[in-house]
N, C-alpha and C positions, 0 to 999 in steps of 0.2 A: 504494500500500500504506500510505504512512504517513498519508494522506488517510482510510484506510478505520480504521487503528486511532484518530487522531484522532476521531470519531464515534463508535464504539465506548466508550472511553473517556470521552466525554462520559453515554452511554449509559447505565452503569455509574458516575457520580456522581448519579443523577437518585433520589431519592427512592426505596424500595421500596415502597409502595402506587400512584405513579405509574407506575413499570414494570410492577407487577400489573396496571391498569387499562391499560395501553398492549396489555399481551397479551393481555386479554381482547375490547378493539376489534378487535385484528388479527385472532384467531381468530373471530369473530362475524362480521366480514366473510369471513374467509377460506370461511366454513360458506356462507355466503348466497351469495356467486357461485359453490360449485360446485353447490350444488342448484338456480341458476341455471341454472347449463350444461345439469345431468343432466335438467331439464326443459325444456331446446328439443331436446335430441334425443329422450326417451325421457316426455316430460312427456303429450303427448295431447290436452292442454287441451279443445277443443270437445268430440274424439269424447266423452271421458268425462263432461265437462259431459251432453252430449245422452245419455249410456247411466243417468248419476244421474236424471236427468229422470223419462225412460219408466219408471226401476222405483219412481218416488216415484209416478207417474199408476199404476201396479201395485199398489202397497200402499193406494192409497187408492182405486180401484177393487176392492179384495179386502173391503177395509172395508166399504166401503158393501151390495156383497153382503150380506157378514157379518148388516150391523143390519137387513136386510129377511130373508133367512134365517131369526133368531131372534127378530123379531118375529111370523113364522107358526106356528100349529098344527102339530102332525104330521100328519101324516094326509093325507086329497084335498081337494085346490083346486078348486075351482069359480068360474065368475063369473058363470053363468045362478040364477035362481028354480031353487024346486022340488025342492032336496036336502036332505039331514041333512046335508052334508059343507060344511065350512068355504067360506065366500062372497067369493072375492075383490073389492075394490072395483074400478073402472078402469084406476085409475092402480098398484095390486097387480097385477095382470092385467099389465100390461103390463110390471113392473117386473119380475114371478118369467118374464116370457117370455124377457128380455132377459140374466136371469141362466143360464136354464136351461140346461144342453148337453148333459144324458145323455138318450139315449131307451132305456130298458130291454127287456128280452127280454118279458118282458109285453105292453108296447105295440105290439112289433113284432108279435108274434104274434098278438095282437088285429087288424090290420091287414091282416097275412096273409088274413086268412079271406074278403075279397074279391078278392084277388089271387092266382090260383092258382098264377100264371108266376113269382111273388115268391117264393110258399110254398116253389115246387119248387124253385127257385135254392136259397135260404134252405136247405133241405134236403141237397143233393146238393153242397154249396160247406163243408159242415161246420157252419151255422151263421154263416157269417163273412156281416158289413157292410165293403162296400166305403167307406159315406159318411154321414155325418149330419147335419143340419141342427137348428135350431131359430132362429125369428126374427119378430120383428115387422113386421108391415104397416103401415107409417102409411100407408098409401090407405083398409082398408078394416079400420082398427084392430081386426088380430085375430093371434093366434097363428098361426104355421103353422110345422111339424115334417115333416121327411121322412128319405128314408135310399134307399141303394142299394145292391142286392146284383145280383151276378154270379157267374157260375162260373168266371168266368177262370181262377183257380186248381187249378181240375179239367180244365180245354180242353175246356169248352161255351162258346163266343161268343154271350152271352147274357148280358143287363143286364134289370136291372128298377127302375124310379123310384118310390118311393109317396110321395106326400106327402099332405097335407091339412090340419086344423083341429085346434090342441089344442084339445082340449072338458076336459080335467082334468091336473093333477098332482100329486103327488105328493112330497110336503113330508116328509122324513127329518132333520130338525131338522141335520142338517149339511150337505147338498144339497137341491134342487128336480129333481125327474127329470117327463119326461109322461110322464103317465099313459093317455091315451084318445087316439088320431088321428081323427079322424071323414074319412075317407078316400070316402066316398060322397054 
């Protein structure tokens, strides 16, 4: 005891902006090792490392949409000769395919009209798509969009797959949706 108030007392002769600056080392360390602690139990490190990552590659992936998005016309995409309608180049062509993901009820129904087994799904199912695609072929560098409907829903055992060729889309100055499947 008298040991502990000898230091004390020395303590308490020491300067008061020493003793200030004494409190504020001890308190600055005291902060640091428990946010220390609280992040080996509750810290994450990696996981969160790796969940910042993916949504930095997200944001900059939405971007780049973005600038080929507002670099097109509104209106119909094309990449063939021989239209009034906006002419995609190649390397567009391939870029509005890779963005693309709506297939609207237009296309579908366009579609439809060679497939009657689809039609009648497509009809007796309420209108409901079971699945949609859209993607690019590096083998034989081209569009290709599909979709499936069933009746599951209603208890017909019955599917139908249509895919085929985007031949146009359709450019809403905030999305790329297809427009044409060439299906035959």
């Amino acid at each position: 005891m008298i040991q502990q108030d000898k230091y004390l007392n020395k303590l308490k002769k020491l300067p008061e902006p020493v003793r200030q600056f004494g409190g504020l080392v001890t308190i600055t360390v005291f902060i640091i090792l428990s946010f220390g602690i609280l992040n080996i139990y509750w810290g994450g490190g990696d996981e969160l490392i790796r969940k910042m990552k993916i949504e930095e590659e997200r944001i900059e992936k939405e971007r780049k949409v973005n600038e080929v998005i507002s670099s097109l016309p509104s209106g119909i995409l094309v990449f063939f000769d021989g239209t009034d309608h906006y002419r995609l180049s190649k390397e567009q062509y391939e870029a509005v395919c890779n963005i693309t993901k709506l297939i609207p009820q237009r296309a579908i129904m366009a579609a439809h009209f060679l497939n009657y087994e689809a039609y009648e799904l497509y009809t007796i199912n309420g209108n409901k798509i079971d699945d949609t695609f859209v993607k690019w072929d590096e083998e034989k560098n081209k569009c290709f969009a599909g979709y499936t409907v069933s009746g599951s829903n209603v208890g017909v055992n019955k599917a139908a797959n249509i895919n085929g060729e985007v031949l146009s889309f359709l450019s809403t100055g905030i999305d790329t949706r297809v427009y044409f499947i060439k299906n035959f």
